[in-house]
C-alpha positions as a Markdown table, in Angstrom:
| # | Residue | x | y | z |
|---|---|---|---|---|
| 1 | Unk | 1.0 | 3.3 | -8.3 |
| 2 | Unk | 1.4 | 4.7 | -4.4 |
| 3 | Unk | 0.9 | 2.4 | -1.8 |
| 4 | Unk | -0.5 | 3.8 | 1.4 |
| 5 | Unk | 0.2 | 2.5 | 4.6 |
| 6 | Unk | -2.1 | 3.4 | 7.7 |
| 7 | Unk | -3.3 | 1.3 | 10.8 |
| 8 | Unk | -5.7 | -1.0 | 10.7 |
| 9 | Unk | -9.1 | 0.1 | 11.7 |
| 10 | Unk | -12.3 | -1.7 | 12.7 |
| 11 | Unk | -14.0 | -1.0 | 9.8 |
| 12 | Unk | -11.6 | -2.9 | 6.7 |
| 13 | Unk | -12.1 | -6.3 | 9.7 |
| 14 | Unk | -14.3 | -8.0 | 7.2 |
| 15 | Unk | -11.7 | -7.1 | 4.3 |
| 16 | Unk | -8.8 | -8.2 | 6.2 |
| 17 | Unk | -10.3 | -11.5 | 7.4 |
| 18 | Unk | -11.7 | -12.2 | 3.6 |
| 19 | Unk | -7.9 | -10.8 | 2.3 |
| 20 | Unk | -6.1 | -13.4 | 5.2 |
| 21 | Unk | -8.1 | -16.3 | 4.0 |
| 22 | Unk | -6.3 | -16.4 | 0.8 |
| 23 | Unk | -3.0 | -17.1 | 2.3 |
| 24 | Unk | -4.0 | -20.8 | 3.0 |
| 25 | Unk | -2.2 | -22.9 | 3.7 |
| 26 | Unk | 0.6 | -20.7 | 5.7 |
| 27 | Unk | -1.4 | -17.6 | 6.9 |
| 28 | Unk | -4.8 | -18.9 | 9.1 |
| 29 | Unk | -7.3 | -15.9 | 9.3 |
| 30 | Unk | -8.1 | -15.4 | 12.7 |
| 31 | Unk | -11.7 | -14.3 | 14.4 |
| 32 | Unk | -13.5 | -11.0 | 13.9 |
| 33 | Unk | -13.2 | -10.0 | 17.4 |
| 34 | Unk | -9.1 | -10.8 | 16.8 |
| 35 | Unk | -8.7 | -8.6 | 14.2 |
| 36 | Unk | -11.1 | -5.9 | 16.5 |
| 37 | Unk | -8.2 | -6.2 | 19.2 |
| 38 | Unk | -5.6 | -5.7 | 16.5 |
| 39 | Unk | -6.8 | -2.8 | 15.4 |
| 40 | Unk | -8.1 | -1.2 | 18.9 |
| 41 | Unk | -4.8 | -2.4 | 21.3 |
| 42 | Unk | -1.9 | -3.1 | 18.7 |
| 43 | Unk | -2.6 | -0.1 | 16.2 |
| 44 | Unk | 0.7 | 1.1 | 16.4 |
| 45 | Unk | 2.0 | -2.3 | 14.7 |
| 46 | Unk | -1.0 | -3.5 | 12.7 |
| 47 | Unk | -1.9 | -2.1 | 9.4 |
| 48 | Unk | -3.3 | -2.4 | 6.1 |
| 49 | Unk | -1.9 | -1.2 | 2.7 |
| 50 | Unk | -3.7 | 0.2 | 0.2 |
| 51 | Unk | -3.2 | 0.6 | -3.6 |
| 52 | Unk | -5.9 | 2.8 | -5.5 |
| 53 | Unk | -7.9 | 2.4 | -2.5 |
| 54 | Unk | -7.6 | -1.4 | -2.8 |
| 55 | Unk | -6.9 | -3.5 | 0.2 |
| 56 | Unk | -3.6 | -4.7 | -1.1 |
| 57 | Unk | -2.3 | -6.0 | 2.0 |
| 58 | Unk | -1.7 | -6.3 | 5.4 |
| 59 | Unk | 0.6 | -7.0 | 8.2 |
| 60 | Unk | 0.0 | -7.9 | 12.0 |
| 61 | Unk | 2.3 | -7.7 | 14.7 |
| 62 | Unk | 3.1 | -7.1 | 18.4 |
| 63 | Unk | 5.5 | -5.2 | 20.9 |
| 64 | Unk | 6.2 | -8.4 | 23.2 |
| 65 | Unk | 4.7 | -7.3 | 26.8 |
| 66 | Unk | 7.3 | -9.7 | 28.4 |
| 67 | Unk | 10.4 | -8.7 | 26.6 |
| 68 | Unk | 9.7 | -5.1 | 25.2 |
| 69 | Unk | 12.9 | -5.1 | 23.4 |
| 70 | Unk | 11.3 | -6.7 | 20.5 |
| 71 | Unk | 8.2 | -7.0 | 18.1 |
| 72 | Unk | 6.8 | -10.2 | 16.8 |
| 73 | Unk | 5.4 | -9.8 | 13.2 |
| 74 | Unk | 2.6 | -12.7 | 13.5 |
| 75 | Unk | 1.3 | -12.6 | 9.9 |
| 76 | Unk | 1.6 | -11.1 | 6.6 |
| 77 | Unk | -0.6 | -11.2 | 3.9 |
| 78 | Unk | -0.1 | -9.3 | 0.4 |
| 79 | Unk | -3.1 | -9.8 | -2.2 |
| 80 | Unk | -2.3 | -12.2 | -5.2 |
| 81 | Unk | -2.8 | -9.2 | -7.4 |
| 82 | Unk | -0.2 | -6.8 | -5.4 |
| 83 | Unk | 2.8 | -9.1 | -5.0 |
| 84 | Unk | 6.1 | -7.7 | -5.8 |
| 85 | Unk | 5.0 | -4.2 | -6.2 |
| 86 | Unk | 6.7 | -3.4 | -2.6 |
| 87 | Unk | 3.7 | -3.4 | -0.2 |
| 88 | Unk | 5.4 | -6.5 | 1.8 |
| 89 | Unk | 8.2 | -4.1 | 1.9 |
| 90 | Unk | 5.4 | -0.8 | 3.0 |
| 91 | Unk | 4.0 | -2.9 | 6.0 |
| 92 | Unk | 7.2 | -4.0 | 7.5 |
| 93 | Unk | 8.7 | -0.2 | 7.3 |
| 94 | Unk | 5.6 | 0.4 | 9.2 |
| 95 | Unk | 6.3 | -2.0 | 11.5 |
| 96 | Unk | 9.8 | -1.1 | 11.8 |
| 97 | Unk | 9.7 | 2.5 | 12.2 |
| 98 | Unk | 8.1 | 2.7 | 15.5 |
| 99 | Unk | 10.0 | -0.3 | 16.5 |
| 100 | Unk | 13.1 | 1.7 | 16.7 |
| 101 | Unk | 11.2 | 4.7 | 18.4 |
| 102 | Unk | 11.0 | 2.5 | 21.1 |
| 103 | Unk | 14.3 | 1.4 | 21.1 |
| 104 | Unk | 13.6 | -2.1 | 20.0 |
| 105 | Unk | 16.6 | -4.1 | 18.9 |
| 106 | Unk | 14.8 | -7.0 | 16.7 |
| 107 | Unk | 12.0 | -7.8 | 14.9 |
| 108 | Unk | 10.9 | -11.3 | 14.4 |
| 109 | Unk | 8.7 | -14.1 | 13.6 |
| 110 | Unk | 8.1 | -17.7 | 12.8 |
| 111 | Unk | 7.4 | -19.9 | 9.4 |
| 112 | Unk | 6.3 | -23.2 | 8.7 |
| 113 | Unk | 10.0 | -25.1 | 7.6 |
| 114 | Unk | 8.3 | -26.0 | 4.0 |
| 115 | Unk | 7.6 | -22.5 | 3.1 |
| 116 | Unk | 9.9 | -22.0 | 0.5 |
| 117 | Unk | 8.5 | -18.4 | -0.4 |
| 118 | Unk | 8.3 | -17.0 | 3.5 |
| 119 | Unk | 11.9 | -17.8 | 3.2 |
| 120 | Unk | 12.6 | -16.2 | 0.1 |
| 121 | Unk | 10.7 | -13.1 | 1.1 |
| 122 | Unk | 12.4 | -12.7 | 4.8 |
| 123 | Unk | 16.1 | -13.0 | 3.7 |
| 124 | Unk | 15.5 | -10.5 | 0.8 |
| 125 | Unk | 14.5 | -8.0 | 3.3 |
| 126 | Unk | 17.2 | -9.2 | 5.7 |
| 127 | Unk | 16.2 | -11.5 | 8.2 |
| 128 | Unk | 18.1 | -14.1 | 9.1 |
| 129 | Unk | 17.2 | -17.6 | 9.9 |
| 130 | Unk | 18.7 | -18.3 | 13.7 |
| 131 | Unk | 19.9 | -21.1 | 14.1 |
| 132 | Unk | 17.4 | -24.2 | 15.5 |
| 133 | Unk | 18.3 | -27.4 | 17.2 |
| 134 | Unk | 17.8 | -29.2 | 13.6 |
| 135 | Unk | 17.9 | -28.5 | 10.0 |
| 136 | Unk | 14.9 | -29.2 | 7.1 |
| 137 | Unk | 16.1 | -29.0 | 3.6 |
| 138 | Unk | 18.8 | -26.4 | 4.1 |
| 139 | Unk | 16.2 | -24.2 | 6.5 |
| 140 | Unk | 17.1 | -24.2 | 10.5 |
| 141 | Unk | 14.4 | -25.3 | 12.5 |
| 142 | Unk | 13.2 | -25.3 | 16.0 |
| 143 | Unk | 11.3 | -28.6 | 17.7 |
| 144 | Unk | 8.0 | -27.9 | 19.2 |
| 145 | Unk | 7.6 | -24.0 | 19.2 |
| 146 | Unk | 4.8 | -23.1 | 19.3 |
| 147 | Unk | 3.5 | -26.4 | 21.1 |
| 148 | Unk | 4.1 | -29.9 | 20.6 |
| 149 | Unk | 5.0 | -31.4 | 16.7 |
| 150 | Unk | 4.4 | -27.5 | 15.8 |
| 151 | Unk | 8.3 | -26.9 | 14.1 |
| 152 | Unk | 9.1 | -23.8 | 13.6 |
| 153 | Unk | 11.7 | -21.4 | 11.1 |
| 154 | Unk | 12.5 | -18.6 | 13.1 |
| 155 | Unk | 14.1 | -15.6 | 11.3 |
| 156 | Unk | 15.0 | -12.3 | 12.9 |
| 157 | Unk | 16.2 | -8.7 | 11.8 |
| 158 | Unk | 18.4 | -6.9 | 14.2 |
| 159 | Unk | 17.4 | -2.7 | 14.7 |
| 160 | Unk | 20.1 | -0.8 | 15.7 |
């Protein structure tokens, strides 16, 4: 089995956006003309995996226009039928690798505090949880991040 990694394109939108909305209740699929900017202004950091030609996953994320020193990975989403066969692994090298070109020294990004598995998955791979201004069940947490009641788990991996 060979997974292969490679932008996302405008074409698979339909396949991404019916992939995404099996990641209820963490992962919200987003519009078509979303996924369109993905893949025409943020190619460089969103892609799809493929297994046998299969969709098998895929991975969004963003050089951060304000503070280019780092890349937010907004959502990733591995088919039910793919998972632990390394394609969560794939899209973030993907996402990695021009990361350091630019000289980016973290990636990061955000979880719902109850999402046991997001946690799981980012430590494996080494991202930290930073520290928040509170703790849930053993996972640090930060009040009102993404707008008002909306907790976040921020983790982070530092580039060299």
């Amino acid at each position: 089995m060979t997974i292969a990694v490679s932008p996302l394109i405008a074409p698979m939108i339909d396949d991404v956006m019916h992939l995404m909305d099996q990641g209820a209740p963490y992962v919200t699929t987003r519009t078509a003309s979303d996924y369109w900017t993905y893949a025409t202004l943020f190619s460089s950091t969103c892609h799809i995996a493929r297994i046998d030609g299969a969709l098998a996953g895929t991975v969004i994320a963003f050089r951060n226009q304000d503070d280019p020193d780092e890349v937010y990975v907004q959502d990733v989403m591995v088919h039910p039928a793919y998972r632990r066969t390394g394609v969560m692994t794939a899209l973030l090298a993907d996402v990695r690798a021009p990361a350091e070109q630019w000289g980016c020294r973290r990636l990061w990004l955000t979880s719902e505090p109850d999402n046991r598995a997001a946690d799981a998955a980012w430590t494996a791979r080494g991202f930290s949880n930073v520290p928040g201004d509170r703790e849930v069940d053993g996972i640090q947490v930060v009040s009102d991040l993404k707008g008002p009641g909306k907790e976040r788990a921020v983790y982070e991996l530092l580039l060299a």
